[in-house]
One Martini backbone bead per residue (centre of mass of N, CA, C, O) as a GRO file, in nm:
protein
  460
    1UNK     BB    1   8.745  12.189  10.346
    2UNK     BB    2   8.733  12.351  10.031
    3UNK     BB    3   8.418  12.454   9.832
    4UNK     BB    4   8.436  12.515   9.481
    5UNK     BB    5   8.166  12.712   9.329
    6UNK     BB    6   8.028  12.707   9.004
    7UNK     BB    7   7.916  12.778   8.750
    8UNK     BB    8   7.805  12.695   8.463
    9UNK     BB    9   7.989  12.780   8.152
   10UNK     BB   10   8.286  12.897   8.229
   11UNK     BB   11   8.536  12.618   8.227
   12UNK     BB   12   8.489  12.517   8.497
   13UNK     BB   13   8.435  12.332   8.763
   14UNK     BB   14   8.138  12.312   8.948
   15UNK     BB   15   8.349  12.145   9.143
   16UNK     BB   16   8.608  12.204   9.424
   17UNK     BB   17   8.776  12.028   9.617
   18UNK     BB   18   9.023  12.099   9.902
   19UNK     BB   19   9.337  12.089  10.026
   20UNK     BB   20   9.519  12.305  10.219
   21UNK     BB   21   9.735  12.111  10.229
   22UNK     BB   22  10.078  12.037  10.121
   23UNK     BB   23  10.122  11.818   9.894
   24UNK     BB   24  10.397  11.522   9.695
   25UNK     BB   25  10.200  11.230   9.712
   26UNK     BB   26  10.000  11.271   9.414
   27UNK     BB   27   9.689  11.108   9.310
   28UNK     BB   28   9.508  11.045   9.066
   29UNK     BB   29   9.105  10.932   8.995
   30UNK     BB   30   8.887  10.849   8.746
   31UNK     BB   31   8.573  10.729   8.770
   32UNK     BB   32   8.422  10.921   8.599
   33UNK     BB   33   8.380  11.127   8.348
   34UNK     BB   34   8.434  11.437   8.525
   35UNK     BB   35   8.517  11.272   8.817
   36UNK     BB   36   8.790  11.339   9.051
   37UNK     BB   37   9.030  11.228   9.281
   38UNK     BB   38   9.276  11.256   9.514
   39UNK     BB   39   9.562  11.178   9.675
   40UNK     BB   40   9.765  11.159   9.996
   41UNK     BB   41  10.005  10.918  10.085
   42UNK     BB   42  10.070  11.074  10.355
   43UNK     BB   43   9.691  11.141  10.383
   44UNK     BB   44   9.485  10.888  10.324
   45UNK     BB   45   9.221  10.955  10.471
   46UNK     BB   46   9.188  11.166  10.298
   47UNK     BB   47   9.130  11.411  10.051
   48UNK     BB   48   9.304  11.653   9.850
   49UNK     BB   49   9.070  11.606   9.622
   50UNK     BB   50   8.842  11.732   9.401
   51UNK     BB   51   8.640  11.702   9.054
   52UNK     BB   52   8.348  11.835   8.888
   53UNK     BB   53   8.244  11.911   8.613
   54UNK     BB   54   7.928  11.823   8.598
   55UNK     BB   55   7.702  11.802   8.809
   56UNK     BB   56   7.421  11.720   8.691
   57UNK     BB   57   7.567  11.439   8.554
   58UNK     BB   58   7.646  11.325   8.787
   59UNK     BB   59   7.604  11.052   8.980
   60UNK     BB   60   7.442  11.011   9.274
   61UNK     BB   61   7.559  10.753   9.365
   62UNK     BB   62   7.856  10.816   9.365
   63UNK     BB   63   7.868  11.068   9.501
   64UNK     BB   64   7.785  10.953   9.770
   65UNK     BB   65   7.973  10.773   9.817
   66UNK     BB   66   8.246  10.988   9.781
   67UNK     BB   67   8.093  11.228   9.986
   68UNK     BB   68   7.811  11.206  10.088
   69UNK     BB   69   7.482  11.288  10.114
   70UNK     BB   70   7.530  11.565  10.306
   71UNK     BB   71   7.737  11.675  10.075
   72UNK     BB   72   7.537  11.715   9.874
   73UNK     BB   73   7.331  11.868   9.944
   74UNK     BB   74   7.537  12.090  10.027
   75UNK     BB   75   7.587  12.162   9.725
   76UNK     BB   76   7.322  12.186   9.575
   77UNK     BB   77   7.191  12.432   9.772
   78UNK     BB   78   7.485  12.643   9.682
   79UNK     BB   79   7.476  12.668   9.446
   80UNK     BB   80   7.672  12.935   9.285
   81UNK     BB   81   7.877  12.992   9.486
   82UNK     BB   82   8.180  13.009   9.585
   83UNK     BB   83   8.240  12.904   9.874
   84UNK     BB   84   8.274  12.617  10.074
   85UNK     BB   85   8.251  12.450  10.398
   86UNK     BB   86   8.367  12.098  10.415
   87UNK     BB   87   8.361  11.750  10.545
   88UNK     BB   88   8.550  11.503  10.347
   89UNK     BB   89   8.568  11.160  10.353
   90UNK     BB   90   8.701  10.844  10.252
   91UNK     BB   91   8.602  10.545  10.173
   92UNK     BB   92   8.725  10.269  10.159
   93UNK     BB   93   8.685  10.136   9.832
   94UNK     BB   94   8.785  10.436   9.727
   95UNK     BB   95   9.067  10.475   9.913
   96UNK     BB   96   9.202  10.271   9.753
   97UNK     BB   97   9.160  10.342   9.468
   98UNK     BB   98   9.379  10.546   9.499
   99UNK     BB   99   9.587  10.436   9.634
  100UNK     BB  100   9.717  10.230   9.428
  101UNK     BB  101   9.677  10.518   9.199
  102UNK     BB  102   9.948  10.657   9.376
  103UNK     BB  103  10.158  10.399   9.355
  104UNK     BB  104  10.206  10.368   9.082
  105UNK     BB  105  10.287  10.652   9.031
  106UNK     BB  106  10.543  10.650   9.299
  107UNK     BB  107  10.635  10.360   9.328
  108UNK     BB  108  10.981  10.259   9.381
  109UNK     BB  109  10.932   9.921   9.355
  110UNK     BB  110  11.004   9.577   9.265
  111UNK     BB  111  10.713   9.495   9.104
  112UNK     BB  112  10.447   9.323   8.983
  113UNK     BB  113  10.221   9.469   8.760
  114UNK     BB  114   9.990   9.242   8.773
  115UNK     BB  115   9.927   9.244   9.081
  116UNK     BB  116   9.882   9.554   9.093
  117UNK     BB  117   9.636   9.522   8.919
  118UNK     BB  118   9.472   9.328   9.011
  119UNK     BB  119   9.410   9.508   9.301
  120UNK     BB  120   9.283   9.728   9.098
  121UNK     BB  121   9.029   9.552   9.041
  122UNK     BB  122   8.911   9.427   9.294
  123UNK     BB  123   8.890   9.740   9.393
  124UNK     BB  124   8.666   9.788   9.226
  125UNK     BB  125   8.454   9.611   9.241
  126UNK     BB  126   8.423   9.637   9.555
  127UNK     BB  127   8.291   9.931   9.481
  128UNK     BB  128   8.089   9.878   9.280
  129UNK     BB  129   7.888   9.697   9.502
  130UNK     BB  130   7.836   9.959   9.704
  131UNK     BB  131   7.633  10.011   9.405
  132UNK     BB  132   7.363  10.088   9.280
  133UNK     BB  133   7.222  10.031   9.011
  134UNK     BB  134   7.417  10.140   8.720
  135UNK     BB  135   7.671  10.311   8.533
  136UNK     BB  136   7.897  10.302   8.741
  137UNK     BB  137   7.891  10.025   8.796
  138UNK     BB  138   7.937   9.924   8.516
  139UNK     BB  139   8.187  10.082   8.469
  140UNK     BB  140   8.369   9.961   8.674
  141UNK     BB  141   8.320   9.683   8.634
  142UNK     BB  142   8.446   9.683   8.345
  143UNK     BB  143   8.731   9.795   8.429
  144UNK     BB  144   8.771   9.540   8.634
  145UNK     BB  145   8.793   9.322   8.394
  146UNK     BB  146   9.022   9.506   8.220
  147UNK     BB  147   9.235   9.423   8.438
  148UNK     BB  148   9.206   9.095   8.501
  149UNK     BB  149   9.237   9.002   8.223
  150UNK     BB  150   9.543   9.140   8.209
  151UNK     BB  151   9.665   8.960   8.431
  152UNK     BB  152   9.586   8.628   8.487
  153UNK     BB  153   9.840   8.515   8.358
  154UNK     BB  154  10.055   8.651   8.561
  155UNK     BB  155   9.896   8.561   8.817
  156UNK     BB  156   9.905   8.275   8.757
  157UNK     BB  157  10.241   8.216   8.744
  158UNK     BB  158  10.279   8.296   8.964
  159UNK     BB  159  10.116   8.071   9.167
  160UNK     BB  160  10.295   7.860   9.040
  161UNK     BB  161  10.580   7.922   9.162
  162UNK     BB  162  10.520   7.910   9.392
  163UNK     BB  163  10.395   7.603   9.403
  164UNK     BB  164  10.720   7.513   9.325
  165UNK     BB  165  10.930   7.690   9.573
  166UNK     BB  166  10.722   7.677   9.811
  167UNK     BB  167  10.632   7.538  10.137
  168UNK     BB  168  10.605   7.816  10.293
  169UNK     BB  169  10.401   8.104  10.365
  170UNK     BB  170  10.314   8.365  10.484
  171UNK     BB  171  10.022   8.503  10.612
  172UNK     BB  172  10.008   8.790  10.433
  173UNK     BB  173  10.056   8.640  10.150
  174UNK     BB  174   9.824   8.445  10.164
  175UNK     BB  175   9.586   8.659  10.219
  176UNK     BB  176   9.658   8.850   9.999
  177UNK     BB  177   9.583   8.651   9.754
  178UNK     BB  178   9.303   8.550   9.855
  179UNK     BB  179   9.189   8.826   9.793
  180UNK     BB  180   9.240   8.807   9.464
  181UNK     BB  181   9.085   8.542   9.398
  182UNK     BB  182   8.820   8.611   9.528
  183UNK     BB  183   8.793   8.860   9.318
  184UNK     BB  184   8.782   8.686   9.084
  185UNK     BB  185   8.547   8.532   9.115
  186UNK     BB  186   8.338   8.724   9.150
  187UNK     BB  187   8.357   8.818   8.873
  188UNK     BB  188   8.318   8.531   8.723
  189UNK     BB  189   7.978   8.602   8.816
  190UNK     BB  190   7.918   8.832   8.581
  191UNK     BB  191   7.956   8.588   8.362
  192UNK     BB  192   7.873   8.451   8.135
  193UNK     BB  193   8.027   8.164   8.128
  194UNK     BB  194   8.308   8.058   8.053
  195UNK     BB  195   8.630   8.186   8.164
  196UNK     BB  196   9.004   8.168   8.089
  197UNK     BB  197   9.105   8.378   8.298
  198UNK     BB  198   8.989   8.279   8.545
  199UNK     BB  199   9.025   7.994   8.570
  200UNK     BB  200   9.341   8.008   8.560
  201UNK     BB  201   9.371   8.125   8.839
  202UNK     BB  202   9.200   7.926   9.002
  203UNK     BB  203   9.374   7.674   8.948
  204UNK     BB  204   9.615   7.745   9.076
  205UNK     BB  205   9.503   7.858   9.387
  206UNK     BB  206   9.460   7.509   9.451
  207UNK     BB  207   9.750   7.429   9.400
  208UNK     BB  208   9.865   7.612   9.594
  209UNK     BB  209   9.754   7.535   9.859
  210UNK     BB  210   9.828   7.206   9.792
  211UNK     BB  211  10.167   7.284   9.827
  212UNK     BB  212  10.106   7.493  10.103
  213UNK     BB  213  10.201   7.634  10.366
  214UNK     BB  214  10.134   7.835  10.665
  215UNK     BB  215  10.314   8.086  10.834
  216UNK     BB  216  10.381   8.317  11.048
  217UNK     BB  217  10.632   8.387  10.950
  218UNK     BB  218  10.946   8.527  10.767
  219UNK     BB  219  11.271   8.547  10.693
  220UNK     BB  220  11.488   8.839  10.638
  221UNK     BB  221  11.685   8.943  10.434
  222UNK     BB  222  11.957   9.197  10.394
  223UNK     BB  223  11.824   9.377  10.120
  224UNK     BB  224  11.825   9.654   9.908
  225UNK     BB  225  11.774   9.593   9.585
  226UNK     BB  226  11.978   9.712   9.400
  227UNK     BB  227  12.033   9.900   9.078
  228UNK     BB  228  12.344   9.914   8.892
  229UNK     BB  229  12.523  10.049   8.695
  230UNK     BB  230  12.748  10.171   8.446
  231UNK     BB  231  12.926  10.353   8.338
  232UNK     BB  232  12.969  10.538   8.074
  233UNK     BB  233  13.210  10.691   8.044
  234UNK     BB  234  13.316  11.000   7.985
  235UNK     BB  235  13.118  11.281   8.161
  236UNK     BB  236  12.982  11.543   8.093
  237UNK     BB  237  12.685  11.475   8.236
  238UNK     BB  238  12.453  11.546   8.467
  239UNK     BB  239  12.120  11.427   8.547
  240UNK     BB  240  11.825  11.448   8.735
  241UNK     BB  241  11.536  11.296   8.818
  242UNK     BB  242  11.166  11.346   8.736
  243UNK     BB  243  10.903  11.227   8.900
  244UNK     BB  244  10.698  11.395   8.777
  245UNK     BB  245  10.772  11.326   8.451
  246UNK     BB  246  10.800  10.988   8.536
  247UNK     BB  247  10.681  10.693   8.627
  248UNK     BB  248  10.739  10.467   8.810
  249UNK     BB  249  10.920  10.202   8.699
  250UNK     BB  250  11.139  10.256   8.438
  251UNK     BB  251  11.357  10.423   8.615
  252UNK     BB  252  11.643  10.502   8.776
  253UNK     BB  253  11.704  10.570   9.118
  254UNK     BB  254  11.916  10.824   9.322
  255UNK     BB  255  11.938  10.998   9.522
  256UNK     BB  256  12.255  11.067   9.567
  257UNK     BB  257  12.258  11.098   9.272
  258UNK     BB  258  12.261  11.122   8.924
  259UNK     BB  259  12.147  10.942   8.606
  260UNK     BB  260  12.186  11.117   8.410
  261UNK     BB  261  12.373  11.073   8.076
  262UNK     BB  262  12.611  11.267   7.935
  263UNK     BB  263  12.816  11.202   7.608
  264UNK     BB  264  13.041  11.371   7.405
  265UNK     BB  265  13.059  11.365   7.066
  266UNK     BB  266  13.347  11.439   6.901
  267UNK     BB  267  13.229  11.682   6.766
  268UNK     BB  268  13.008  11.887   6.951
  269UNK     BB  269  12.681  11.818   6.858
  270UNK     BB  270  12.642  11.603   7.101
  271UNK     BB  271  12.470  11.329   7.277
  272UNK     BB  272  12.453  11.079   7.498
  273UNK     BB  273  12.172  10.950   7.644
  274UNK     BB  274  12.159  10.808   7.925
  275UNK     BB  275  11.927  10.570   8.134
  276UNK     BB  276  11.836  10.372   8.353
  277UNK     BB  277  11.672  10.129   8.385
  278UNK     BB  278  11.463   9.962   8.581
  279UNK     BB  279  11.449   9.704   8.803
  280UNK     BB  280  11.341   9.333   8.728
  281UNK     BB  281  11.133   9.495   8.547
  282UNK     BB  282  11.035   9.539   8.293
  283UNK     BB  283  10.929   9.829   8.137
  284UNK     BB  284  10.625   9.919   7.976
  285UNK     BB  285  10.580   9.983   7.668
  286UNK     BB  286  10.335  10.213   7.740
  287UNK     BB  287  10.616  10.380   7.837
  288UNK     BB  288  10.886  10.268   7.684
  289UNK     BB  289  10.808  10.423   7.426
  290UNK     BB  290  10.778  10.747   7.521
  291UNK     BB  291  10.989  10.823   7.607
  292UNK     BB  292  11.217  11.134   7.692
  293UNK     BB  293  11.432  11.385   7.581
  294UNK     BB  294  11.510  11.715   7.721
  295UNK     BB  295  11.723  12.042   7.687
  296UNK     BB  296  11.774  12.270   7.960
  297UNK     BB  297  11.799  12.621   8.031
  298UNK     BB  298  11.935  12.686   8.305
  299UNK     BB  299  11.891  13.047   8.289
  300UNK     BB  300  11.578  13.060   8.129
  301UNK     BB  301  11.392  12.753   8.091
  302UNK     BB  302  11.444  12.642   7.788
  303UNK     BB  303  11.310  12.384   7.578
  304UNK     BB  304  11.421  12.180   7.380
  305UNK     BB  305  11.374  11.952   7.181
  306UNK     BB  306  11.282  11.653   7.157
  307UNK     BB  307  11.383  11.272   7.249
  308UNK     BB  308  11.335  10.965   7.169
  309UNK     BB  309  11.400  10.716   7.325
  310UNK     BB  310  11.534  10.405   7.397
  311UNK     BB  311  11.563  10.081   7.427
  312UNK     BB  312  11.863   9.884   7.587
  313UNK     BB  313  11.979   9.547   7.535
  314UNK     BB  314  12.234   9.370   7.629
  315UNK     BB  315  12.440   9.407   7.370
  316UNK     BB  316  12.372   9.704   7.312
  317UNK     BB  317  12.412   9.818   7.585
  318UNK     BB  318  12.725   9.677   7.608
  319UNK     BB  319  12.809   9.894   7.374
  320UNK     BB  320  12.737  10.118   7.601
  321UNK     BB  321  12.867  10.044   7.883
  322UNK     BB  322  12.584   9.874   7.974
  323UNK     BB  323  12.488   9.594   8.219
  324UNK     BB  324  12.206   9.742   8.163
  325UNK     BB  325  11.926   9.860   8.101
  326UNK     BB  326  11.873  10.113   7.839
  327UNK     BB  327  11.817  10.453   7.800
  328UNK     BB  328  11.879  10.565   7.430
  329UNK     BB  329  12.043  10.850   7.244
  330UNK     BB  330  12.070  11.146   7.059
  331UNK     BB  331  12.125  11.503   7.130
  332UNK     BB  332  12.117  11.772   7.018
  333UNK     BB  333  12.233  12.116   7.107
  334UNK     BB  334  12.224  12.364   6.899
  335UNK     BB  335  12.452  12.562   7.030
  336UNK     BB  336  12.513  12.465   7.285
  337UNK     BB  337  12.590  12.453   7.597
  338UNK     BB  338  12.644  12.243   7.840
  339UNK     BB  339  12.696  12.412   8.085
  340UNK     BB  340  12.373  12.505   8.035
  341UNK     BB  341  12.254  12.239   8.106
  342UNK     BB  342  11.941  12.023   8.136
  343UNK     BB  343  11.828  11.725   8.162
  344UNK     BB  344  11.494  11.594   8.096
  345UNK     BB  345  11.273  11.313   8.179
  346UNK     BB  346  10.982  11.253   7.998
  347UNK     BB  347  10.641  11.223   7.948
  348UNK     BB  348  10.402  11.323   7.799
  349UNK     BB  349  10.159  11.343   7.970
  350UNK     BB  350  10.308  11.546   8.105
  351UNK     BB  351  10.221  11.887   8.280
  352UNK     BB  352  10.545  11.946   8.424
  353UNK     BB  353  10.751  12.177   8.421
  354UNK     BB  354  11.056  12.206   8.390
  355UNK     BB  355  11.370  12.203   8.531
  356UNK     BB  356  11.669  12.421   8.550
  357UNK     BB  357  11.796  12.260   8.796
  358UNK     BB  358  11.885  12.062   9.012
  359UNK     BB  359  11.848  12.256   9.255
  360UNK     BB  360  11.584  12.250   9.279
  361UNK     BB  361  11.310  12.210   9.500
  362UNK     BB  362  11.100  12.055   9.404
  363UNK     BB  363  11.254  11.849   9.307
  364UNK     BB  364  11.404  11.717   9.566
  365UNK     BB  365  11.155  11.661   9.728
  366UNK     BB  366  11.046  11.453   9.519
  367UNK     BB  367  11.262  11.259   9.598
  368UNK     BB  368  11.249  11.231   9.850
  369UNK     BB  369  10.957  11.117   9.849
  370UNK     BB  370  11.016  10.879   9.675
  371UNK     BB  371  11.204  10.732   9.892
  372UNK     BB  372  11.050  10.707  10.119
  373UNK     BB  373  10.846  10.596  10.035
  374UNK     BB  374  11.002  10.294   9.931
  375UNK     BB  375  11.107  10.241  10.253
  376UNK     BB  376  10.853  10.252  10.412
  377UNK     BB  377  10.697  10.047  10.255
  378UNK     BB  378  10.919   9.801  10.280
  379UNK     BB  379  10.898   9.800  10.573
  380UNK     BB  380  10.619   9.751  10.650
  381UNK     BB  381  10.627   9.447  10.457
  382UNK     BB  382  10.800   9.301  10.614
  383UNK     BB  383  10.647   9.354  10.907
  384UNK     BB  384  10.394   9.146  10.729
  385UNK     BB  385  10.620   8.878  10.770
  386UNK     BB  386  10.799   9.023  11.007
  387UNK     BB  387  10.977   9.104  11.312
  388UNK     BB  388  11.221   9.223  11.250
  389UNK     BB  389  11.404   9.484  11.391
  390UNK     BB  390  11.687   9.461  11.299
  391UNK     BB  391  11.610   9.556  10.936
  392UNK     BB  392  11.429   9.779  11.020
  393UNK     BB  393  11.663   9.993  11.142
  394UNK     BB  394  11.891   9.965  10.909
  395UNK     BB  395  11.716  10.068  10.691
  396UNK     BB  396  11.618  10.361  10.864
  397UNK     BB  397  11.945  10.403  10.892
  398UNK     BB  398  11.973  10.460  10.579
  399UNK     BB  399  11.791  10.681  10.549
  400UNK     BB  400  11.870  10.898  10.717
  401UNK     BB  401  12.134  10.938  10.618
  402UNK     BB  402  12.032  11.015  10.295
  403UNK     BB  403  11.903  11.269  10.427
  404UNK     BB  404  12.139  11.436  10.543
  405UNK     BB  405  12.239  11.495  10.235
  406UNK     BB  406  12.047  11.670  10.225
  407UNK     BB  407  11.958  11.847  10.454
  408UNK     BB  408  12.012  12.072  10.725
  409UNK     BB  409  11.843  11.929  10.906
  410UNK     BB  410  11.695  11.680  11.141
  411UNK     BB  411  11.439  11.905  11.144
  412UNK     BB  412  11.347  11.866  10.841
  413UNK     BB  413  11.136  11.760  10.624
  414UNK     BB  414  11.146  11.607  10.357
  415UNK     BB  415  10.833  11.651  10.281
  416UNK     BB  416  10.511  11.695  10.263
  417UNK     BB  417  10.418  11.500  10.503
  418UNK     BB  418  10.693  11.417  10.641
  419UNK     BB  419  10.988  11.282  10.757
  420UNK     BB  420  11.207  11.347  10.960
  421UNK     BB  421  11.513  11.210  11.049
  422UNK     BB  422  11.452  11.240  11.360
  423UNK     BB  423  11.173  11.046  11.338
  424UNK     BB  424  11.321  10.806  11.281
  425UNK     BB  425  11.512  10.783  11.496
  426UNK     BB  426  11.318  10.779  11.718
  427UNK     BB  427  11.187  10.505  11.575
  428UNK     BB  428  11.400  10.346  11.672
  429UNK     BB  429  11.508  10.398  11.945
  430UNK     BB  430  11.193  10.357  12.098
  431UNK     BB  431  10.941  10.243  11.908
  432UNK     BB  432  10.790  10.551  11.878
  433UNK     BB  433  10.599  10.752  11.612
  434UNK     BB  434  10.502  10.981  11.722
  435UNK     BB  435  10.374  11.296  11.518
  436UNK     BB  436  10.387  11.167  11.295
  437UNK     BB  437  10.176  11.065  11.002
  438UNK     BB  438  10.345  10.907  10.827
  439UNK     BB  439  10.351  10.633  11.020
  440UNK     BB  440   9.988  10.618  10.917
  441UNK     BB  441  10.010  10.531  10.567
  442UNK     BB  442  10.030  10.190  10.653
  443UNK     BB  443   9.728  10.222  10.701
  444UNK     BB  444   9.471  10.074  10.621
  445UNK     BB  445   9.431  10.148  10.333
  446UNK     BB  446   9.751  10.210  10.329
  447UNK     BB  447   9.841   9.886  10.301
  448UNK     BB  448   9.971   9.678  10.158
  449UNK     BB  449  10.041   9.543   9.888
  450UNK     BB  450  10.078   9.226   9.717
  451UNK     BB  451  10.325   9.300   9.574
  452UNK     BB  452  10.497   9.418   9.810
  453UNK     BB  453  10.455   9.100   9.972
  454UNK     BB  454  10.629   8.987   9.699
  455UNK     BB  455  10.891   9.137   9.704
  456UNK     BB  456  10.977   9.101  10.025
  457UNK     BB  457  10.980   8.800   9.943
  458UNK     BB  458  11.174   8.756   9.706
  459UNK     BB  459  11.417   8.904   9.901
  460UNK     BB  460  11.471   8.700  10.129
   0.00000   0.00000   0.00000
């Protein structure tokens, strides 16, 4: 990795650690206020970058945690230097929250945002035990109390559901929980007295122990697990949905087809927007509230006023011919042609310029990206609940079709550290993951989170 160093007072951040390789599955995570870390869900072993913005500032025992008290010395000695080679590798409990928080921004998987949530806590919480008293501590550990308590009642409620709905768990999916759950109790010892958010964990947990046994394996049915909405009438245009744009769960993707419809009404001044929401949890209104939709000059690149979207489910939804939940709006022309334009669907908070044209290059890549990684990660999740490699092959079998209805041939990698169509037919024939690194991305810190094996367990 190269290390760029500037001097304080230029308005760059005072350290730049990058890595030199392309990656498309980068998440950040700010862990206080002006250092903040990414990671590559495809090469989660190392850092894809750092980025400190007042080095005098940043607390020492953080610093020396997520970067190693070696790389520490060397970046102070050698300030303000230009580039500094330095090999900066990430720690576990640092390496987890990172991976963690760029699966919540990616993975387009049918999870339960309180459980992901969960172990985003006790993640913080556990990172933060490896800091010795001091501000950075106090931080990690303050964010990951307001993540558990944020959580508890819907945690709270699997595990009461679990607890009456089965007899036996897997032992992946029962050592997940105990995970989440020993986790909450840590912190529960860091509040004085009785807590009742902690508390109602702790009782299901004993309740859910006392009523199910553990299991070695359990039978997976095979499950696509697709939300397909229905056609809303006929359709002026579509245009596909840009991951860097919205983030997971929110709205619905199909590599195969665009998503988003836009419907030309009567007069010939505007269009009805549709997009499909994500199913089958509806999504978090502090994203599906802000969501918009902006129509792009396919010619020029120019992006034209944006318009908030509405989520409409039920009978709303149903008058506007989809069968499930989505979001809709009208969207003024303002005197452009149709056929000259793309829809573009995103959150305000991206910073990620509008693609002109549903064949973008980096547009397509990122869509791949998405989809590998929720068929590989769906995959891995199955695998340490159940052991049939026929239901393994079969999806992965899925992927390869799907990924060559994009790419020019099976030896073209889906995307920047990604696996080739040829590298997965490879692992299907020989059951040996060959030279992609993709294939121990779900190994380590990126291991199924306990969402992912609750997932693919109420699919089962």
């Amino acid at each position: 990795m190269i290390v760029a160093l500037t001097a304080s007072g230029t308005g760059e951040p005072d350290v730049r650690i990058t890595e030199s390789q392309p990656a498309d599955l980068v998440g950040e995570t700010e862990l206080e206020p002006g250092f903040s870390v990414e990671i590559d869900l495809a090469a989660p072993e190392r850092w894809h970058s750092v980025t400190v913005r007042s080095w005098d500032d940043v607390d020492p025992a953080l610093a020396d945690a997520v970067l190693g008290a070696d790389a520490v010395r060397r970046i102070s000695a050698n300030r303000p230097a230009d580039r500094l080679p330095l090999e900066v590798a990430p720690e576990g409990p640092w390496q987890r929250i990172a991976v963690i928080d760029a699966l919540d921004k990616w993975l387009q998987l049918p999870l339960n945002q309180a459980l992901l949530n969960a172990e985003r806590a006790v993640a913080r919480a556990r990172a933060a035990r490896s800091l010795r008293r001091g501000p950075s501590r106090e931080m990690l550990t303050e964010h990951a109390m307001v993540l558990a308590r944020r959580s508890s009642d819907e945690l709270a409620r699997c595990l009461a559901e679990l607890s009456d709905s089965a007899a036996s768990l897997p032992r992946a999916l029962f050592s997940g929980l105990s995970r989440l759950t020993n986790g909450y109790a840590t912190l529960a010892r860091e509040v004085d007295g009785p807590d009742q958010a902690f508390a109602s964990v702790a009782e299901a947990w004993v309740k859910l122990k006392a009523a199910v046994r553990v299991a070695g394996s359990s039978r997976l049915a095979d499950s696509s697990a697709s939300y397909e909405v229905d056609h809303f009438g006929e359709l002026a245009l579509s245009s596909a949905v840009d991951p860097r744009q919205v983030r997971a769960r929110i709205v619905d993707t199909d590599l195969r087809g665009p998503e988003i419809r836009l419907v030309m009404t009567p007069e010939k001044s505007a269009v009805r927007a549709m997009v499909p929401a994500y199913g089958p949890y509806p999504p978090s209104a502090v994203h599906a509230d802000r969501l918009m939709i902006r129509l792009v000059d396919s010619r020029s690149g120019t992006a034209y006023e944006p318009v908030l979207l509405t989520l409409k489910s039920g009978r709303e939804a149903e008058r506007l011919g989809a069968r499930t939940p989505v979001f809709t709006e009208m969207v003024p022309l303002r005197g452009a042609r149709l056929e000259d334009l793309r829809a573009d669907v995103f959150d305000p908070e991206s910073e990620a310029p509008p693609a002109w044209t549903d064949t973008d290059d980096d547009l397509l890549r990122r869509r791949r990206a998405q989809f590998v990684l929720g068929e590989w990660r769906r995959v891995a999740a199955e695998a340490r609940l159940s052991r049939g490699l026929k239901l393994r092959n079969r999806r992965l079998a899925r992927m390869v079709d799907v990924l060559l209805e994009t790419l020019p041939d099976a030896g073209t990698p889906a995307f920047a550290g990604g696996p080739s169509p040829a590298d997965v037919a490879r692992l299907i024939e020989t059951g040996t993951l060959g030279s992609s690194q993709w294939f121990a991305s779900t190994r380590g810190a990126g291991e199924p989170l306990v969402a992912e094996l609750a997932a693919a367990y109420s699919g089962r």
